[in-house]
N, C-alpha and C positions, 0 to 999 in steps of 0.2 A: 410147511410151505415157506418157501425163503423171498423175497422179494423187494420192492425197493419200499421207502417210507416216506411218506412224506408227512411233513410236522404244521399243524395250523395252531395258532396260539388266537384263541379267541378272548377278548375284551367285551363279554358282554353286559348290557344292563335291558331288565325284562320287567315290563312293564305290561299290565292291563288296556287293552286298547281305548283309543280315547271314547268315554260315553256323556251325556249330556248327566252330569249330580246332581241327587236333591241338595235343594239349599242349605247351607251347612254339615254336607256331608265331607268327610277326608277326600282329597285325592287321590288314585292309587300311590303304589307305595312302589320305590325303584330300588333292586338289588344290583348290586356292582360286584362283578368277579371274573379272573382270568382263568381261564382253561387252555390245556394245549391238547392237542389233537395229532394222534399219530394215524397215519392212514393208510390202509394196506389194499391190495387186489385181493380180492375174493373169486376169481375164476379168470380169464380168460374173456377178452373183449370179443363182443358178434365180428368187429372187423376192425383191422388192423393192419396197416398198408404206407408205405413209402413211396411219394414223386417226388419230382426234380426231377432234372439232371445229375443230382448229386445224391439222392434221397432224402433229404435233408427235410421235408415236411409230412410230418406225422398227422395222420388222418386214424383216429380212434372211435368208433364207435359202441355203443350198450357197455363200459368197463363198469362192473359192480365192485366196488369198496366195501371197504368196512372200517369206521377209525375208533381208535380209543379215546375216550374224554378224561383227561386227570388234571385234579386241581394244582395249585401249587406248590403242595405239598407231596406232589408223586402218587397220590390217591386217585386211582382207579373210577371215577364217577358216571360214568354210563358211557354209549356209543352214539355213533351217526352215521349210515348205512342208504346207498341209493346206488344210482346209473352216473356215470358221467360219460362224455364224448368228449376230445378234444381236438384239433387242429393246430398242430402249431411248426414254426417255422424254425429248426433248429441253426437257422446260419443266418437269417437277422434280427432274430428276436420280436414274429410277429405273431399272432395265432388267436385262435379263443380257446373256450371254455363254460360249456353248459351241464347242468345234470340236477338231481335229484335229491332230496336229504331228507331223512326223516333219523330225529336227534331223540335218545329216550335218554334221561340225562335227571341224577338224584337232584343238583345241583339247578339246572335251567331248568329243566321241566320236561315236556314232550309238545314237538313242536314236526311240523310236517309242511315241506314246503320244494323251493326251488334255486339254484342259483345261478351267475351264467359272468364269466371274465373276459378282458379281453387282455393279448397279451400284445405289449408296444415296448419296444425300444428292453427288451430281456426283464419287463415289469408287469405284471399282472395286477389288473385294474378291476373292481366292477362289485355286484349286487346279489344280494336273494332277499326272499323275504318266506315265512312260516309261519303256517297257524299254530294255536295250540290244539292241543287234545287231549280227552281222559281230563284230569284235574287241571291240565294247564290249557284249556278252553277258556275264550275268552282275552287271552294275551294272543300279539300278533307282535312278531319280531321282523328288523329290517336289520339284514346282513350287508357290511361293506369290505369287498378286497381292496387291500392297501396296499398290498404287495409282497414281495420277498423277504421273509427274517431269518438270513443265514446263522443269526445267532438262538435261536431256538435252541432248545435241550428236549429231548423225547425221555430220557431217562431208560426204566428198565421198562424192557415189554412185558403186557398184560400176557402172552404167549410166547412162551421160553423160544421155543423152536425155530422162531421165527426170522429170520437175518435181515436186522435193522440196518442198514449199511446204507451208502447212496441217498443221504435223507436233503429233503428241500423242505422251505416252510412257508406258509402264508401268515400274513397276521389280518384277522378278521376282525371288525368290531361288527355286534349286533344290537342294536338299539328298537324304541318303538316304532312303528312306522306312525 
């Protein structure tokens, strides 16, 4: 499967949601680490369509992905797999951004959730947030788009075959909510 990539370098710190302590108990405890994220089409969008006058606005609907999580050392550490749609305006730089994600991930954990950007002035803006699950139940993460990091590095792909080429990147941080 050859296709385009796109690169999110995530900044996360994962934390235990906030609960009421007994007295004298720790507070949870917060891990810091960056992840990048290469992301690829897994099939073919339900729909998939160009207006304008000029064609120039992309209207995406049901696109399933699939990204790879590696840490910063090129280490392969798990995926993050859902639906997106998008919207966007290739001739002024306006559009959104919604979809799905459920992250299984050695590194953050497994977390299941949603996200949704909006694109302004050729910047991609915006939020998700995910429960945990399985062992990482209990934590609740808040995702923010920050925007474009054309300096991202993907490195080599998890899938030889695959034609990394045409790559864009987000930088996301995910904090507690």
């Amino acid at each position: 499967m050859k296709g385009n990539r796109l690169i999110i370098v995530l900044s996360v710190v994962a934390m235990t949601a906030a609960v009421a302590l007994p007295a004298g108990a720790a507070p949870p405890t917060t891990s810091q680490f960056t992840l990048t994220e290469c992301v690829l089409a897994t099939g073919p969008p339900a729909v998939f369509e160009r207006t304008g006058n000029d064609a120039q606005v992309l209207h995406i609907r049901g696109f399933p992905y699939l990204g790879f999580l590696t840490d910063e050392g090129g280490n392969l550490t798990g995926t993050n797999s859902g639906l997106v749609s998008i919207d966007e305006n290739l001739k002024n730089g306006t559009g959104s951004i919604r979809g799905t994600l459920q992250i299984r991930d050695a590194v953050l954990g497994d977390f299941d959730g949603s996200f949704s950007a909006h694109y302004r002035d050729f910047v991609w803006q915006g939020r998700g947030a995910a429960t945990g699950v399985g062992e990482s139940a209990g934590k609740l993460l808040k995702m923010q788009v920050t925007g474009l990091d054309p300096a991202a590095v993907c490195g080599d792909p998890p899938v030889p075959e695959i034609d990394w080429s045409d790559a864009a990147a987000w930088s996301v941080t995910i904090t507690e909510k």
